[in-house]
N, C-alpha and C positions, 0 to 999 in steps of 0.2 A: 550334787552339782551337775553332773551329766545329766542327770534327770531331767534339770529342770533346762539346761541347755536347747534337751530333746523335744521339751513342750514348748518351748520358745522358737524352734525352727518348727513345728505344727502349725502354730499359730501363725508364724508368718507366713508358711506354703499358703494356709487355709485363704488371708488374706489373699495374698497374691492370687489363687485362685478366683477368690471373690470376684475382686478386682477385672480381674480377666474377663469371668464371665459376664460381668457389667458392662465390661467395653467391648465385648464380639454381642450383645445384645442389643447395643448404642449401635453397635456398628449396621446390624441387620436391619433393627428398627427403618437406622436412615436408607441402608442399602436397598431394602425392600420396594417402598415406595418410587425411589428414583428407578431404580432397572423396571420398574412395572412402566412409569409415566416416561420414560426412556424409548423401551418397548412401545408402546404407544405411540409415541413420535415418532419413531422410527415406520409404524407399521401406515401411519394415518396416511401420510401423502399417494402408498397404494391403492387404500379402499375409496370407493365411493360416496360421495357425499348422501348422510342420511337423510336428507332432504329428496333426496333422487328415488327415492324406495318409497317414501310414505303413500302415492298412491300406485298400490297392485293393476298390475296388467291383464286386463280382460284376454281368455281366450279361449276360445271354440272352433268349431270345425266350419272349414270354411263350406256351403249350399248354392249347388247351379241348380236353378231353377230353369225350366224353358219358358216359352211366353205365355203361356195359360197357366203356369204358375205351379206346373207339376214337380215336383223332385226329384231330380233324375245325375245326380251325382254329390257325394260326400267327400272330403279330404279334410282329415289331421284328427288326432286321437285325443288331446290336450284338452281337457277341460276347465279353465279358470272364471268364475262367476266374483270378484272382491265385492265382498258387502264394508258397510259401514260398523264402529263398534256398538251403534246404539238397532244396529239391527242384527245383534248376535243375541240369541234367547239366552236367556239368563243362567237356563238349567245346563245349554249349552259348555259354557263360560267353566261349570262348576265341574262340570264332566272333566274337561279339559284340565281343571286342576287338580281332582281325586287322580286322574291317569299322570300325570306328568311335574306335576308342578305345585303343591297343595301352601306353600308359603311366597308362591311368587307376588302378591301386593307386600310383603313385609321383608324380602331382600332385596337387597341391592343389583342384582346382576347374578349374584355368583350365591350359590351355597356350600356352605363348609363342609358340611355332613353329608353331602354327595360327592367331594371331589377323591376322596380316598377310596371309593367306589371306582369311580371312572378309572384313575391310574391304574389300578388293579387291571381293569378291561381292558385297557391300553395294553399294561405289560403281556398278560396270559392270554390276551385274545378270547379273553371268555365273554360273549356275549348275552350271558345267562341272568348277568344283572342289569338292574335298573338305569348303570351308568352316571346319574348323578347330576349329568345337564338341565341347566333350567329353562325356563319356556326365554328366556333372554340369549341365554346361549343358544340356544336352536333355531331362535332366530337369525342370529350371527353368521350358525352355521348355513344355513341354508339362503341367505341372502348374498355371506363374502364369502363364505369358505368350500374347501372341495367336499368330499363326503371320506376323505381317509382317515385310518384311525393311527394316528401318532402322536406323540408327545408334543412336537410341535407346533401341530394344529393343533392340538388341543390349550395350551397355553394359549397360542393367537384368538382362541375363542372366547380364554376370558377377557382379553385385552379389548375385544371389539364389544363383547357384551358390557364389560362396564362401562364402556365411551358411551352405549347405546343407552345405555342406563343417566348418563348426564344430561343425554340432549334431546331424548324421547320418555313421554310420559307412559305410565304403564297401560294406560289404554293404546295406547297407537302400536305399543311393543305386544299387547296383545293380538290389535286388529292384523298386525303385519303376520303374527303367527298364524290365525287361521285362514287368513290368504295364500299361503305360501306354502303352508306344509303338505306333502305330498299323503294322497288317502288312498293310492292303489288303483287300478281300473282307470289312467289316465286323468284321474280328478286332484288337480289342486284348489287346494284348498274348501272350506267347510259346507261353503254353496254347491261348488259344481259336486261333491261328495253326498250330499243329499242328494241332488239331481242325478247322480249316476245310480247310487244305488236303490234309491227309494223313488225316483221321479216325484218328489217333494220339494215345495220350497222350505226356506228354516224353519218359520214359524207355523210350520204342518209337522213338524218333529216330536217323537214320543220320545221321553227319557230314554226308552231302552233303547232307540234308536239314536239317540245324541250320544250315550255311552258306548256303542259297537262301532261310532265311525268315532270318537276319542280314544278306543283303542286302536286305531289304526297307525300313529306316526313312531311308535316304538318299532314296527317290522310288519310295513304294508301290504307285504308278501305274507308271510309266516300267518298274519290273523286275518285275513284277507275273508270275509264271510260267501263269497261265490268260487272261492279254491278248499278252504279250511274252515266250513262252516263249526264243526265242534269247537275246535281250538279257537275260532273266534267268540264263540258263545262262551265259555269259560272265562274269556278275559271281560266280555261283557259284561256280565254277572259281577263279577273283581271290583271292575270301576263303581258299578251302583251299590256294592257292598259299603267302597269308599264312600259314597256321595252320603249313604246313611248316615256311617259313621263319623264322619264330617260336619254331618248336621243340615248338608244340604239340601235333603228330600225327607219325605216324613216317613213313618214305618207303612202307612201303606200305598205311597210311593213307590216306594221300596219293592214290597211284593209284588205289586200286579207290576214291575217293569220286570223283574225276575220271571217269570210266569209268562212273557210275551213271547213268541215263537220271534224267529233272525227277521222274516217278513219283508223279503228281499222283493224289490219291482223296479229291476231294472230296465233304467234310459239304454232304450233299442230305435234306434231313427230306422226307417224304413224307406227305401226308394218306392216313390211312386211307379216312377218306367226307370228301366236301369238302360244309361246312351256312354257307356263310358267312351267312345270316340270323341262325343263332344264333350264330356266333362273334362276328357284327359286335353283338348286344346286348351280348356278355360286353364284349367289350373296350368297350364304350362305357360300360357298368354298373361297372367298375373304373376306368377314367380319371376319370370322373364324380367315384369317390368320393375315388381314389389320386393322382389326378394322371397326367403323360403315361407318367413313368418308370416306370410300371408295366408299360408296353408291354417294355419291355426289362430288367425285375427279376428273368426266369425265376422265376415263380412258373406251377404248371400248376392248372388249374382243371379241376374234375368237375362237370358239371351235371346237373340228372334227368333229362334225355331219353336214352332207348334208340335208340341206332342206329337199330335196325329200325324202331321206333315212327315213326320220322322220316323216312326213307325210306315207308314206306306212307303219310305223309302227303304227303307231296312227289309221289309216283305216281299220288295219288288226285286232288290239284289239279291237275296236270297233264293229267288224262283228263279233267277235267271242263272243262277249259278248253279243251282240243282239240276236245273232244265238242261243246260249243256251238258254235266257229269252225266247224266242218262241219255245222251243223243251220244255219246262216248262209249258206256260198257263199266260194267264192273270189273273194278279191280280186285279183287276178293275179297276176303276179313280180314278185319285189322288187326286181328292177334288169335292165338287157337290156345287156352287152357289157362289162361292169365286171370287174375284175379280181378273180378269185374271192377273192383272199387278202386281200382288203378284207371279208370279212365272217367275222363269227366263230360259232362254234358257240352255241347257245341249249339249256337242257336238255337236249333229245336228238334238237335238231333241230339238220342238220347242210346247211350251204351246198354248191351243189350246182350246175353251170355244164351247161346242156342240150348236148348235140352233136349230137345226133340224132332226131327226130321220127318216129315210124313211125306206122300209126293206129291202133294200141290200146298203144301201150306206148314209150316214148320212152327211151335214153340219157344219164345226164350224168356225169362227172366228179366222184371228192369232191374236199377239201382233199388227201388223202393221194397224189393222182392216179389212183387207183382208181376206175375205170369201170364204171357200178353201173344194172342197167334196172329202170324202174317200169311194172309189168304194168299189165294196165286195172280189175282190182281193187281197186289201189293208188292211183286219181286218182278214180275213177266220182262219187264226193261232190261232186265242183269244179264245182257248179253256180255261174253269175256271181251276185256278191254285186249287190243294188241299195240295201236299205236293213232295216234291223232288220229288217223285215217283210216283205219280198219280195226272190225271187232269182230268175235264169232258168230255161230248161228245162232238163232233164238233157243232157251233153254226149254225144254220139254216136262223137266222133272226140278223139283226143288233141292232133290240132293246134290243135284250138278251145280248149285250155286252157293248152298253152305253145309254144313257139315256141326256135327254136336261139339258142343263147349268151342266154337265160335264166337269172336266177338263183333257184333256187327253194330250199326247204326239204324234206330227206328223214330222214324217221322210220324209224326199222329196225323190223320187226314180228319176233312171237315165232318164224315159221315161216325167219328167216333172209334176208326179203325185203325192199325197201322200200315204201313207202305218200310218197305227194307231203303235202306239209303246206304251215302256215304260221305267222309268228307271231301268237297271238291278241293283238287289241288291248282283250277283256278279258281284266281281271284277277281274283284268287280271294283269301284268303287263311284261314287255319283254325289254332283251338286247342284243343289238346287239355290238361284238366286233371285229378286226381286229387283226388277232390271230398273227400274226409278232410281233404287236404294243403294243396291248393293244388299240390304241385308238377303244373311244363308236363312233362308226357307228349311232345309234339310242337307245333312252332309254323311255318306258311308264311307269308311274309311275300307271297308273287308269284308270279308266272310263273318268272322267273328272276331271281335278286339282281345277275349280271353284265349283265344288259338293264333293270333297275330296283332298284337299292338302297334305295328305297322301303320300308320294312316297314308295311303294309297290317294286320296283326294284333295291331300297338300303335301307330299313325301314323295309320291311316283312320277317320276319323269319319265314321261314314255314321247315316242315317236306319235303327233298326228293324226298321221297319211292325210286322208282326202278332207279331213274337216278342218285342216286350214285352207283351202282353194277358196272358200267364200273372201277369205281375209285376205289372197292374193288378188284375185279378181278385186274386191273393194279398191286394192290400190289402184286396178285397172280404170274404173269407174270415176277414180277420183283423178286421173288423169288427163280425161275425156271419152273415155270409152261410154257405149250405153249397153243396156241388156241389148239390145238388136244389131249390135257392129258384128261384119263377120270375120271368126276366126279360122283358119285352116287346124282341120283335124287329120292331116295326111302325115304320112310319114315324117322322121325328122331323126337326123346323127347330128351328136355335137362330140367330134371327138371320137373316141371309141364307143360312146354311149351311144346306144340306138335303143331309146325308150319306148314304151309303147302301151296302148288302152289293157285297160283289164280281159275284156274279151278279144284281143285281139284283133279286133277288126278296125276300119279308117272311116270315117263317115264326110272327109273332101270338108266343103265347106260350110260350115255351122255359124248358128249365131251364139254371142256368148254366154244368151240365158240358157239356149240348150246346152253348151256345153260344160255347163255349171250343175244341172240338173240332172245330167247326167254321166257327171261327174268323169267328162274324156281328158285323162292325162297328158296328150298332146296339146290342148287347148289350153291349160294351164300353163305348160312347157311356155312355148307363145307370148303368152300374155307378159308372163316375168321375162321374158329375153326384151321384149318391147318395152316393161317401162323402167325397167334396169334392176335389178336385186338388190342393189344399195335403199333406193326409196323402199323400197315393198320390205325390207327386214325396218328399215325406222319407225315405217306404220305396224306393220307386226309389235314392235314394241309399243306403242303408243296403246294399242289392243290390250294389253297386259301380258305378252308372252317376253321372255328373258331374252334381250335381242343378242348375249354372249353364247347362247345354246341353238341360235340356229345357222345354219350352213350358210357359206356366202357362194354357192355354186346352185345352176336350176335344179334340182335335188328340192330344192328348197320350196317347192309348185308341188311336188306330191308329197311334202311331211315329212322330210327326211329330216328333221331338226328336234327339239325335245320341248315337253310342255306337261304343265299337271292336270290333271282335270279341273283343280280348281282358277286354272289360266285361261284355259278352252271357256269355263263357262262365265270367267270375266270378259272375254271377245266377244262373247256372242249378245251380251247383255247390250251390247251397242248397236245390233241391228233390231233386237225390242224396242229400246226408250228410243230409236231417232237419231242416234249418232251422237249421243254423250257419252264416256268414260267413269265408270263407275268406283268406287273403291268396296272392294265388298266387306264385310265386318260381319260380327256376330254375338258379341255381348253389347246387351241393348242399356242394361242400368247394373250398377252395383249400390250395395247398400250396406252399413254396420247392423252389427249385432242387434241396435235399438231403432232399427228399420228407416234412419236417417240415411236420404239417396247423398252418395259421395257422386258418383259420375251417372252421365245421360249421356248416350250418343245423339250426334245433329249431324247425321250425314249428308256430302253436297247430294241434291236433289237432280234428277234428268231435267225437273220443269220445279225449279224452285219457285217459281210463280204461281203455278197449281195448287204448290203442298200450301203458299203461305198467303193465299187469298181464302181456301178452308180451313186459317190453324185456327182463328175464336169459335166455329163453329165446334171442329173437332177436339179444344180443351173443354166447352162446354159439355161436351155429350161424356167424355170425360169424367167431368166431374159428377154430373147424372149418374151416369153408371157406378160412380164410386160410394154414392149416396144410397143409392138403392142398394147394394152389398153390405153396407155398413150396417144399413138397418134392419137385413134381416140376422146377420150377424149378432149384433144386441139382443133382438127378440131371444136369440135359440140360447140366450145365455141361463143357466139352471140356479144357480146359486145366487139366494135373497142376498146378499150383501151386492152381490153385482148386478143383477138385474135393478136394484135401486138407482147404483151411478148408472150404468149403463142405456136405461130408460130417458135420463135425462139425456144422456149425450145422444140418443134419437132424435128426441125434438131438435136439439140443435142441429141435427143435422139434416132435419128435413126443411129448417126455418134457412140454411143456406139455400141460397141463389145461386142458379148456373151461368155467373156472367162472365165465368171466364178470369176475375182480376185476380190481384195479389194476394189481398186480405182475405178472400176465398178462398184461396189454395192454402192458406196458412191455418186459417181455422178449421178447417178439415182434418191438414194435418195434424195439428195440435188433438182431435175428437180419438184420431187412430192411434196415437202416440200415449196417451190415456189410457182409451181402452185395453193397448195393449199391454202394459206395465200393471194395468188393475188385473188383469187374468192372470198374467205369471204370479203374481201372489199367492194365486190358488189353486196354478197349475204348473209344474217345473217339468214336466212330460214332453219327448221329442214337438209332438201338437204345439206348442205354445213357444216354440221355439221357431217354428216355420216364417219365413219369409211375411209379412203383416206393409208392404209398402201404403205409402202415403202415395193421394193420387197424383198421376202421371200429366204433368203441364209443358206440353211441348216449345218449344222456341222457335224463330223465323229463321228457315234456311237459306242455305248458300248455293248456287250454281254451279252443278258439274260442269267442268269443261267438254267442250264438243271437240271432237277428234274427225267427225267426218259430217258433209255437206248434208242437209236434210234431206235434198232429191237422192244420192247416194243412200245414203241409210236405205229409204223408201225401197228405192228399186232392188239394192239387195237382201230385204228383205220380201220385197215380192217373187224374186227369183228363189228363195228359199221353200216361200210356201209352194211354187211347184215341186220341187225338190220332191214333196210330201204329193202333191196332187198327179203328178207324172212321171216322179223320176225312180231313184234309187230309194226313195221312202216311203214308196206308195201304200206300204203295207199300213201306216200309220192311220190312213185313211179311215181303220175300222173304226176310229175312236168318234166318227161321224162330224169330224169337224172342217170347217174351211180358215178356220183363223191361228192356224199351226205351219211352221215351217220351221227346218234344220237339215243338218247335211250329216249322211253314214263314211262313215271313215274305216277305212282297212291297209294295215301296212304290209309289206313285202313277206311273204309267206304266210299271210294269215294270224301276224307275233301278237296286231292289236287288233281290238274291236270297239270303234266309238260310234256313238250318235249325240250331237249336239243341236237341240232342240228346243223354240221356244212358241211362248204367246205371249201377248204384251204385258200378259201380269206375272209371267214365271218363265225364267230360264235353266234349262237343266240339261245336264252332258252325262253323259254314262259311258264308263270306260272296260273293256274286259281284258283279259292276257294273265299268263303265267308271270308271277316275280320274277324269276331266270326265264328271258324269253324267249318264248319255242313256239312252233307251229300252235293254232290253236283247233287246225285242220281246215283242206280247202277249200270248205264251202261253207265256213265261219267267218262269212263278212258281216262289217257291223249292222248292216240290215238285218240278219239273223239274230246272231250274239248280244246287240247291245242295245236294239227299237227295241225288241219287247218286255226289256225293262223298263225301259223311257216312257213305254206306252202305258204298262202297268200303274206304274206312277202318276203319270199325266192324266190317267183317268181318274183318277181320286181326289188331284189337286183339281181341276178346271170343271166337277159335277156343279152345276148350277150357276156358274159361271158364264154370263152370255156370253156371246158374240162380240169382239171387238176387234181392229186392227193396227197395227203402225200407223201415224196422221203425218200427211205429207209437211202440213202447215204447222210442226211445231209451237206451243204456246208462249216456250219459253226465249223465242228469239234469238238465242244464243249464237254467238258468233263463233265460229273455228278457231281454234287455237292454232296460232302461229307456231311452225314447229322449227326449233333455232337448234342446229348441229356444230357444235366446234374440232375442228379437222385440223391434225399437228399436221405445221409443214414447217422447212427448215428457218423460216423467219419467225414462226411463233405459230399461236395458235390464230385460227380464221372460224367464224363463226359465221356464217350461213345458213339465208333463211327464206322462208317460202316466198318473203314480200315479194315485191319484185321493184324496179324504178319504173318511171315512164317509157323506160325504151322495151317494158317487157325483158328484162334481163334480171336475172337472179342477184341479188345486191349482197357481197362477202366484203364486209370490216373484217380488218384486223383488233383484235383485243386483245386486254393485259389480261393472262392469269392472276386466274384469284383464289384461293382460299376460301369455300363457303362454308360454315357452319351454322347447323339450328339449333339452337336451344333447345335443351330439352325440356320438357314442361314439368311444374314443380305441381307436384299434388297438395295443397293445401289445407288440411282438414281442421276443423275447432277441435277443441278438448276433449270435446265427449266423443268425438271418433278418433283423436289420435291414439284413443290405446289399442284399436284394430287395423291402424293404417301403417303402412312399414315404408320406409325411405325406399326413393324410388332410385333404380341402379340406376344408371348411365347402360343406354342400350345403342344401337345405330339404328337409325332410319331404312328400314329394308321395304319401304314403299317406293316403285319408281315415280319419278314426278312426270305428271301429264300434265299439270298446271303450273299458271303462272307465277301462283300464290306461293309463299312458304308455311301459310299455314296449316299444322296440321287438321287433318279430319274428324270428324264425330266425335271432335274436341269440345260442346256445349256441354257445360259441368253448372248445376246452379248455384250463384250466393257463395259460400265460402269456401270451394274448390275451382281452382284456376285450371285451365283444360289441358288435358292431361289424355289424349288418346288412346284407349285399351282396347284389344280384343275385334280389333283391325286384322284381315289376311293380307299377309303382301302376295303380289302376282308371281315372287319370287324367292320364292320360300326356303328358309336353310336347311 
């Protein structure tokens, strides 16, 4: 009886348990689903809508071009090329799934038989396994999720992969994977990865090569084939073992992909001329306005400097700065027993380790290990430095100047030899402007940008001295004065100040041309006491100089107030063009990745009448010259498949007409836009990546505002050309010219050294001085120190350049801008202004304050360039306004970008 009791309480545990496990199975069943789609819901209103992902963001390194279209600066590491899924190779596709994925068309999102893998990883941190993720979850990951390894995220990853798996087909889930997944060496994605490491497009790819960049997204570091070429090749091998075995490739597929060496040809971009002064404004001039992504939007930028232009100025600062260290003395070696590969090349001075001392000519070693002698030619300058103003005797013996395992500085000279140097510890900087335009011709910011990224010719505020008198006198002039009124050059105290000429002596009474030319400090003094230092700082700004940095005391007649070089040579541009106010700039066009122009500059013009009575001629010749390019371009192409199309798009492009319209600029475009898309096919190689613009169709411009009278202008620049023919510039004269004029500038103890100097087609200022300013000795006036850079330079710019001058009779009729002051006084503000009424009296209304603000300009680009163009910040307007307009400047953008000003200098730079 108990017995069967005991089988009768079995029986019903057993049920009971049944039971049980029925309803905790009911219960997971339901519970599963809901917590998953729970989860889900929970997690959705975080992530991004997958609509927003489906097309990949192009990105490359952003290319400043100068205007001849050379290469002369790179920024940003990022390589993204998105292709489409029908232009992913097939074999490609298959790689991708032997390495990662081999049943992703036949799951859902998620695989079973890898997640017990993963956790495992999760828990022990072993990353020895294959993890388990499928190409749906890696998508996930790497689209929503961070890169950590937790439990966490790792649930949240299947939760987003199977949302993705609802509402994306498995094509798109795949196109988004080889877009995105990172391949090492900066390249996302399967395109730019080809291009980096093979400079191939996809469909130039060998199996074994689509197998070694498929194993890249398991640990792009670790198989990386230019870090860990073995360990890469092993996994290579792995995946095409897969792809056999899979059935993807055939057995002798198979072996000759086995059999292929790694066959690495890596994407190396090359600078043409390396200017990092100007590349570092552009990319700071576009972050500025773009934001950082701009660095990496592959957009290439043209600016208006000429190669050459810029080199001659970089050669000219250079010698000038060398020139002065050697009229100074050797400071000794720069190190004694140092290891040479501690120090790096400077411009063209090159580190150099002494071996051997002989007496007239000594041994040393370069970086290259090339053992190199400096004759006694080469050093005879190294007298010992002691101070600005005194050095020792001349050296007789070469051991008195270095000594063995010295580290010195060697200059190559033109004869093939070396000359001993060193680095100067001043510094130079110089800009060159195109006075119609404003556009920079050339800009040095230094010595060298890699030994000082300093830029000195929009950065350095320095004092003047004597090369603002022309802009004092101007005010004079515009007052009523003429170059022939006479000035007293006698003595003068104002106060405790008793100022006085450079050479000390009084010259009684001069007229103002001479005292302009020759530059008597008294005669200045004068001039500003006469037409009051309030007008003469308003016109000062109006010039381009920062009217908050100069003095409101006579001080203010010798340069005692602060300015950049790039201010001095926006002033001076005004006595070039005739008395217009220029805005200077210097990125001339940008463009996307697919050589569609986003922005054109249309800067106001000095004689907007001139430019825009020859623009049909000059878009014609234009498009001429872009014809002629194209086509031998075409010719030189090698490849029968493209010399086919390419032959064709000749004829078309010789059957275009140079008439200057629309439909012409557009079918052109449309020839190069072709052509170029037909070559990357066949070439992914830095080359084919190079700037490829459509031709350049300029717009009708706008009128600079005039700032000063035409007779003015005139006269003070005919008082400048003596300046050059009699004064304190006379040295310039070598340069055999008469159509040259500017003024030498030297401050209180010799701290600066300028010369600001023009001819009607180029304006350029040249500045010298220590950073921390000190003597630079006192008989380094800028006629010394700073012409014979200007003049160096000027000779290279103006060869074959005739003869031309300043025209009294302006073209452009331009009227003087009315200049309107608002002065707080205790009833409000009072604005005041040159009109005057009938009675000849100065006419002040009171006004309401107002509140102005500009809009800022909205860059609007189509589709095909919004994936390189990045939302533009909110910036302020650090241009001063000399005009009436509020429009901004070299804001002409064609077709579907609204103008959008970039790459503009302000006169007042932060």
């Amino acid at each position: 009886m108990a017995k069967k009791h005991a089988t009768a309480r079995l029986i019903h545990f057993l049920v009971g348990l049944f039971i049980a496990c029925l309803a905790l199975a009911i219960i997971i069943a339901l519970a599963v689903p809901i917590g998953f789609y729970g989860m889900a819901m929970y997690l959705s209103p975080t992530l991004p809508s997958l609509q927003e992902i489906k097309t990949a963001k192009l990105e490359m390194p952003l290319q400043i071009y100068s205007s001849d279209d050379k290469l002369i600066g790179q920024y940003g590491n990022r390589l993204s090329l998105p292709v489409s899924y029908d232009e992913i190779p097939k074999n490609f596709t298959n790689a991708f799934l032997a390495a990662e994925d081999a049943s992703f068309f036949q799951h859902s999102g998620i695989s079973i038989k890898g997640l017990g893998r993963a956790v495992t990883e999760v828990v022990t941190d072993d990353d020895t396994q294959t993890g388990g993720s499928t190409i749906t979850m890696q998508v996930a990951k790497n689209y929503f999720l961070s890169p950590e390894r937790t439990l966490d995220r790792k649930l949240t990853e299947l939760f987003v992969a199977r949302k993705m798996e609802d509402e994306l087909s498995k094509k798109e889930i795949l196109t988004l994977y080889v877009n995105k997944i990172y391949l090492g060496e900066g390249a996302y994605g399967i395109s730019a990865a080809a291009k980096k490491y093979y400079s191939k497009s996809l469909d130039k790819l060998t199996i074994a090569e689509m197998a070694m960049l498929a194993g890249l997204p398991k640990a792009p570091s670790k198989y990386n084939p230019v870090a860990n070429p073995s360990r890469a090749l092993v996994r290579r091998n792995w995946i095409i073992g897969q792809m056999y075995k899979l059935k993807y490739i055939s057995k002798a597929e198979h072996d000759e992909a086995v059999k292929s060496p790694i066959g690495l040809n890596l994407y190396q971009e090359k600078l043409d001329v390396n200017m990092p002064y100007l590349a570092e404004m552009t990319r700071y001039a576009l972050v500025n306005r773009y934001g950082e992504q701009v660095v990496n939007g592959g957009w290439r930028v043209r600016l208006t400097v000429d190669s050459q232009a810029q080199l001659d100025a970089e050669k000219a600062v250079l010698k000038g700065l060398v020139d002065y260290d050697h009229r100074h003395g050797w400071r000794g070696a720069e190190a004694n027993d140092k290891p040479l590969e501690s120090f790096q090349r400077y411009a063209n001075m090159s580190p150099a380790k002494v071996t051997k001392v002989n007496s007239s000519s000594f041994e040393a070693i370069m970086l290259s290990g090339k053992t190199v002698t400096v004759n006694w030619s080469g050093m005879r300058w190294a007298r010992k430095y002691i101070s600005a103003d005194r050095f020792g005797s001349s050296p007789s013996n070469a051991s008195q100047i270095v000594s063995e395992k010295d580290i010195v500085r060697l200059i190559p000279t033109e004869g093939g030899n070396w000359k001993l140097g060193q680095i100067p510890k001043v510094q130079g900087s110089l800009v060159s402007l195109h006075p119609d335009t404003g556009a920079v011709n050339a800009l040095v910011g230094g010595f060298d940008f890699n030994h000082s990224k300093f830029n000195r010719a929009l950065q350095g505020w320095r004092q003047p001295g004597s090369t603002i008198k022309p802009l004092v006198y101007t005010a004079a002039l515009e007052k009523g004065y003429s170059p022939d009124s006479i000035v007293s050059d006698r003595p003068i105290q104002v106060g405790d100040w008793k100022p006085k000429n450079s050479d000390g002596r009084f010259l009684g009474d001069i007229t103002l041309r001479r005292g302009l030319y020759l530059s008597r400090n008294l005669v200045s003094i004068r001039l500003l006491q006469a037409i009051g230092i309030s007008d003469a700082r308003n016109l000062l700004d109006q010039f381009g100089l920062d009217k908050e940095k100069l003095p409101t005391t006579l001080s203010l007649a010798l340069g005692a107030g602060q300015a950049t070089t790039l201010q001095m040579a926006t002033a001076y541009t005004t006595f070039a063009n005739g008395g217009h106010r220029i805005q200077p700039y210097f990125i001339e066009q940008i463009y996307n990745y697919d050589n569609k122009m986003l922005f054109q500059a249309n800067p106001q013009q000095a004689c907007a009448l001139c430019f825009n009575e020859g623009l049909q001629k000059l878009n014609e010749k234009l498009v001429v010259d872009y014809n002629k390019r194209a086509e031998e371009t075409l010719l030189a192409a090698t490849d029968s498949k493209t010399s086919k199309n390419t032959t064709e798009a000749a004829k078309d492009a010789k059957k275009l007409t140079a008439d200057g319209t629309e439909d012409s600029v557009q079918n052109i475009n449309s020839i190069s836009a072709d052509q170029s898309a037909n070559l990357n096919m066949y070439d992914a190689s830095p080359a084919a990546d190079r700037l490829k613009a459509p031709v350049t169709q300029y717009v009708t411009a706008t009128q600079a505002p005039r700032i000063l009278k035409p007779k003015v202008a005139y006269d003070m620049a005919s008082i400048l050309r003596d300046v050059v023919q009699r004064g304190t510039a006379v040295k310039a004269r070598a340069l055999g010219r008469d159509d040259i004029g500017g003024k030498t500038g030297t401050t209180n103890e010799a701290k600066d050294a300028w010369f600001a100097g023009f001819h009607p087609t180029n304006t350029t200022v040249v500045w010298m001085g220590f950073d921390q300013p000190e003597t630079l000795g006192r008989r380094e006036y800028g006629g010394v120190a700073a012409l014979p850079v200007w003049m160096d330079f000027m000779r290279a710019q103006l060869k074959g350049t005739p003869r031309q001058w300043v025209s009294l009779n302006n073209k452009s009729k331009s009227q003087k801008q009315k200049l309107r002051i608002i002065e707080m006084t205790d009833e409000g503000a009072v604005t005041t202004s040159e009109e005057e009424d009938e009675g000849g009296n100065g006419v002040a209304k009171p006004v309401k304050l107002k509140t102005q603000q500009r809009p800022l300009p909205v860059l609007e680009i189509d589709e095909a360039a919004a994936t390189s163009a990045a939302k533009i910040n909110n910036s302020k307007d650090s241009t001063k306004a000399t005009s009436t307009s509020d429009q901004p400047r070299n804001a002409r953008i064609p077709k579907t970008v609204t103008p959008a000003p970039v790459g503009q200098l302000s006169s007042t730079p932060e």
